[in-house]
C-alpha positions as CSV (number, residue, x, y, z in Angstrom):
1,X,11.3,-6.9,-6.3
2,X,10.8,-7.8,-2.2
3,X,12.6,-9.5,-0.1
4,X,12.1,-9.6,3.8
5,X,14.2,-11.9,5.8
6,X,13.1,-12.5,9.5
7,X,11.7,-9.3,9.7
8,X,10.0,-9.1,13.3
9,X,8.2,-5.9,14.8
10,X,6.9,-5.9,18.2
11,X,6.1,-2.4,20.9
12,X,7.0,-2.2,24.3
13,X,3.8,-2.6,27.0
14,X,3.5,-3.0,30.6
15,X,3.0,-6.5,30.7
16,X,6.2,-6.5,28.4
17,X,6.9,-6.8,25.0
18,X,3.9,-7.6,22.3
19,X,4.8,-8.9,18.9
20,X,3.0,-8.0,15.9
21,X,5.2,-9.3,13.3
22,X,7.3,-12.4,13.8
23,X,10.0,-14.3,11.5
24,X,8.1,-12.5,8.3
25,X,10.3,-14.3,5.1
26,X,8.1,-13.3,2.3
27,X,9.7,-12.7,-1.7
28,X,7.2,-10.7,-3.9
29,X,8.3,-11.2,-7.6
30,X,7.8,-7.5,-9.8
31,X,4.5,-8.0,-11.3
32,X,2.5,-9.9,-9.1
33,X,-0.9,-8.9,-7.6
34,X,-0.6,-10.1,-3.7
35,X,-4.0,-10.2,-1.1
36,X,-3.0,-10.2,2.4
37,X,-6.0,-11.2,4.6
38,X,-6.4,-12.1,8.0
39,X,-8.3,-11.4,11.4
40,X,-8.4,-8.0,12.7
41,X,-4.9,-7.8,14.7
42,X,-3.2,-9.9,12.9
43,X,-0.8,-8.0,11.9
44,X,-1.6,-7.3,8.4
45,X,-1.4,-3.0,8.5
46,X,1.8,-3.6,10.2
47,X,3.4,-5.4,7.6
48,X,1.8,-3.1,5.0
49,X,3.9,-0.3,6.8
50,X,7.2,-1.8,7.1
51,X,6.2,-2.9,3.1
52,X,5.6,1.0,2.5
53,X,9.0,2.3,4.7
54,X,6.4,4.0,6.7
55,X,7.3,2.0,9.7
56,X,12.0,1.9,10.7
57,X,10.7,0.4,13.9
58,X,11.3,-3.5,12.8
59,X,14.5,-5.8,12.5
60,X,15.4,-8.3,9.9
61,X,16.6,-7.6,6.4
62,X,14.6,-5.6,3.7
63,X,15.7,-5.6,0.3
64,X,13.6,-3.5,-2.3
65,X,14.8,-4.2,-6.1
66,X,18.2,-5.0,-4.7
67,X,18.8,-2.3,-2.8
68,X,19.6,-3.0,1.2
69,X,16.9,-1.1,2.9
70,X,17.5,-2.2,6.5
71,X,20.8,-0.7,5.8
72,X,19.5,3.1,4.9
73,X,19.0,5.9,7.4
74,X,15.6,7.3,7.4
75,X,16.4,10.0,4.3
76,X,17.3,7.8,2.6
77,X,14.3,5.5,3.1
78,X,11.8,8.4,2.0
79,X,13.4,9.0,-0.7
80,X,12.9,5.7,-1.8
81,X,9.4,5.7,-0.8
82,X,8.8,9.0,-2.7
83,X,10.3,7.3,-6.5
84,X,8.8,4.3,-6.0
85,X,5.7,3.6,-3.6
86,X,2.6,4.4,-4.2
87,X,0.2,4.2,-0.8
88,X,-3.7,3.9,-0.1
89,X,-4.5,4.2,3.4
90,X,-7.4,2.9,5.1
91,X,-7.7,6.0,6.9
92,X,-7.2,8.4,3.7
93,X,-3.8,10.6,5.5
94,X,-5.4,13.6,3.1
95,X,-3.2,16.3,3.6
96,X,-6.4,18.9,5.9
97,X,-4.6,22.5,4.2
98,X,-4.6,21.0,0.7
99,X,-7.4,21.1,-2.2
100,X,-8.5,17.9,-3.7
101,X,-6.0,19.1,-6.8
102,X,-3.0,20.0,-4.9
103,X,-3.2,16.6,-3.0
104,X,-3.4,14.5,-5.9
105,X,-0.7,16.7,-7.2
106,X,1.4,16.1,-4.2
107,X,2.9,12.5,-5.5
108,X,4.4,14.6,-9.0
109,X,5.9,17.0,-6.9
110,X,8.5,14.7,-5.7
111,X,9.8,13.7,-9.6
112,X,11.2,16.0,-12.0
113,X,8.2,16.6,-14.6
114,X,7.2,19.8,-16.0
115,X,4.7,21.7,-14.4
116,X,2.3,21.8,-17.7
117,X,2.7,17.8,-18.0
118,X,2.0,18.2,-13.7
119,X,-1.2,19.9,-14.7
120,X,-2.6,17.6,-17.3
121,X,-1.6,14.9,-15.5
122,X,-4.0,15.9,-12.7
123,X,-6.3,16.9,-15.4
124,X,-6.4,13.4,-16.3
125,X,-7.0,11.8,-13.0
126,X,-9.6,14.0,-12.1
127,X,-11.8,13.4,-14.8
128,X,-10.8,9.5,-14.5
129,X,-12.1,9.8,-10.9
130,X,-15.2,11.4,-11.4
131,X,-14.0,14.5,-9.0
132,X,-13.3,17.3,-11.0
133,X,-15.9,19.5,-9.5
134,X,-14.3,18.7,-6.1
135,X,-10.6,19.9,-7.5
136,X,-10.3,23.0,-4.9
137,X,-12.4,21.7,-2.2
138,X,-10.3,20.8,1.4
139,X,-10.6,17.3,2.7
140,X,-13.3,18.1,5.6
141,X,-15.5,19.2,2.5
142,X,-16.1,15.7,1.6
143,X,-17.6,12.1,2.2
144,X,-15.5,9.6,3.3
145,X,-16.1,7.6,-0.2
146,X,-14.5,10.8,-2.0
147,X,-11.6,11.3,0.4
148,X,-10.7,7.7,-0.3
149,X,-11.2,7.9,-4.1
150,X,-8.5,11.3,-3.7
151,X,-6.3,9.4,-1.9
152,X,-6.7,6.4,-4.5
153,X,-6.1,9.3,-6.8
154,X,-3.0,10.7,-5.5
155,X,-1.6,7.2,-5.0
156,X,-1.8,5.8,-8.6
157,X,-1.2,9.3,-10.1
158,X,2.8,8.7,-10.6
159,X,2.6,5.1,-11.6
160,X,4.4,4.0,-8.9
161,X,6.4,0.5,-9.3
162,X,4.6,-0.8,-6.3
163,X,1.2,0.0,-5.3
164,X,0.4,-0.9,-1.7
165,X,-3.1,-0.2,-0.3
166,X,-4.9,-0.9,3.0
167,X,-8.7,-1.9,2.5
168,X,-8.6,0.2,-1.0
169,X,-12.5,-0.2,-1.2
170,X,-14.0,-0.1,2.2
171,X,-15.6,3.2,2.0
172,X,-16.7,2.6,-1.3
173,X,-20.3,1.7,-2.8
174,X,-20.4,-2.0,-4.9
175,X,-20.1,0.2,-7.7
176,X,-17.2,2.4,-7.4
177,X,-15.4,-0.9,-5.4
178,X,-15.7,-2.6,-9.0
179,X,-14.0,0.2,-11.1
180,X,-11.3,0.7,-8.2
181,X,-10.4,-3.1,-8.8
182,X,-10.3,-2.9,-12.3
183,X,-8.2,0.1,-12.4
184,X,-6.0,-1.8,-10.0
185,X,-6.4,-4.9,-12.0
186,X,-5.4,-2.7,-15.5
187,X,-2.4,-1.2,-13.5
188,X,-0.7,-4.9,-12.7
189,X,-1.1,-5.5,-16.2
190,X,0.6,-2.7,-17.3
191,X,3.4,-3.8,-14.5
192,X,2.7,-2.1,-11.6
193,X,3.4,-4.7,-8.8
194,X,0.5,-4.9,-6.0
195,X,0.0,-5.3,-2.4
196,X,-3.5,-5.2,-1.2
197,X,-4.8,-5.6,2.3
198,X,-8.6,-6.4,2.2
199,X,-11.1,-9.0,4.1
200,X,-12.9,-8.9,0.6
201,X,-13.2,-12.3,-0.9
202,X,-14.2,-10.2,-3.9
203,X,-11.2,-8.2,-4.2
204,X,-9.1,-10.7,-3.2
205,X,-10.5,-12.4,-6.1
206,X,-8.3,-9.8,-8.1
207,X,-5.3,-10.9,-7.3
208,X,-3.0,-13.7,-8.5
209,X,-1.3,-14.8,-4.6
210,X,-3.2,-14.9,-0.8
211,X,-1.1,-14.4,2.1
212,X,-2.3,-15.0,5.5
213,X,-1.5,-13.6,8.5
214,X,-2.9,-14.8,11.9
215,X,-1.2,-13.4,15.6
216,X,2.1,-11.8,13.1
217,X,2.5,-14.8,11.8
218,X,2.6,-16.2,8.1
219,X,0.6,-19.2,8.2
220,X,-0.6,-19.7,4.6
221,X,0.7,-18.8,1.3
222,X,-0.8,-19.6,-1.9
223,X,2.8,-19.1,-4.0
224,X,4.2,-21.8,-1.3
225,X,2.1,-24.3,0.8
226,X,4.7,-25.1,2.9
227,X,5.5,-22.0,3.8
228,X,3.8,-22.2,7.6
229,X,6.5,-24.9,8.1
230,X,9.1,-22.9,6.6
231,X,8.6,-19.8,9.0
232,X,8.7,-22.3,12.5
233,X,5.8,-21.6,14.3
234,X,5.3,-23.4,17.1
């Protein structure tokens, strides 16, 4: 489904140029249920964002179920993004002047389905949710555990082909961190192909591969033990 090929981000400082990302080669099969983990700053949201498309800041070569993405412009690359990529972010990215409902809605919007199939659809994840008396209330009416189960919500609503999701679970009580997993573990089976980002042993736990990341680098991959060899850090 992925394939990146010495994909390499850095940003511009005073003292120079910092990396973030360096010589990233990483193939992620359609169907597989991937943990990135890592120390803080090691580069594991960046990748997540050049995963998502969120990021056109990088070099290398991108290809997403064969199609060349370091070759789109930037239309093209949301459109992409929009048929096929479903995102949690660690910071939620609600949108503020949207209800609960027409957030979660927001995803269905982008795909030619009916606007009765739209409603029951929403319906559905509501009730899965547990939020249905929060449908019309705005983002800064809620917790941070219920603007992360929305934005769980509005990323799993279309059944995206690729789920990606930064720390899915870390505003989350031990409880409702269990049932997020499971829905995420129920969605892989069903073929949804996942990319978590979690320092959760536990959720980790979930998935079938480990990547780790340490100063942009791959240095461990569960799929391929050679693979810190393969990428020539020094």
């Amino acid at each position: 489904m992925i394939e990146l090929k010495n994909i390499e981000r850095s940003y511009k400082t005073g003292a120079g140029q910092t990396w973030v990302l360096r010589r990233i080669h990483l193939s992620i099969r359609e169907g597989e249920f991937v943990t990135i983990m890592g120390p803080s700053g090691a580069g594991k949201s960046s990748l997540l964002n050049v995963l998502a498309l969120l990021d056109d800041q990088w070099t290398g070569e991108y290809w997403f179920q064969g199609e060349a993405v370091h070759k789109m412009n930037r239309k093209q690359r949301a459109e992409l993004a929009k048929r096929n990529i479903g995102m949690v972010f660690q910071s939620y990215h609600l949108l503020d002047d949207l209800t609960v409902k027409e957030n979660i809605d927001l995803p269905l919007s982008y795909k030619d389905i009916p606007r009765a199939e739209r409603q029951a659809l929403v319906a559905d994840t509501l009730d899965r949710f547990q939020i249905v008396g929060k449908k019309d209330l705005f983002p800064s009416q809620l917790s941070g555990g219920q603007q992360q189960l929305v934005g769980i919500a509005r990323a799993v609503i279309h059944t995206p082909a690729l789920l990606l999701a930064d720390e899915p679970t870390g505003n989350l009580h031990s409880s409702q961190a269990r049932e997020i997993m499971e829905l995420f573990r129920k969605l892989n089976e069903q073929g949804t192909t996942i990319v978590q980002v979690t320092h959760s042993e536990v959720n980790a736990a979930y998935g079938s591969r480990v990547i780790e990341l340490h100063d942009g680098w791959i240095t461990k991959d569960t799929a391929d033990p050679d693979v810190a060899a393969e990428v020539g850090r020094p």
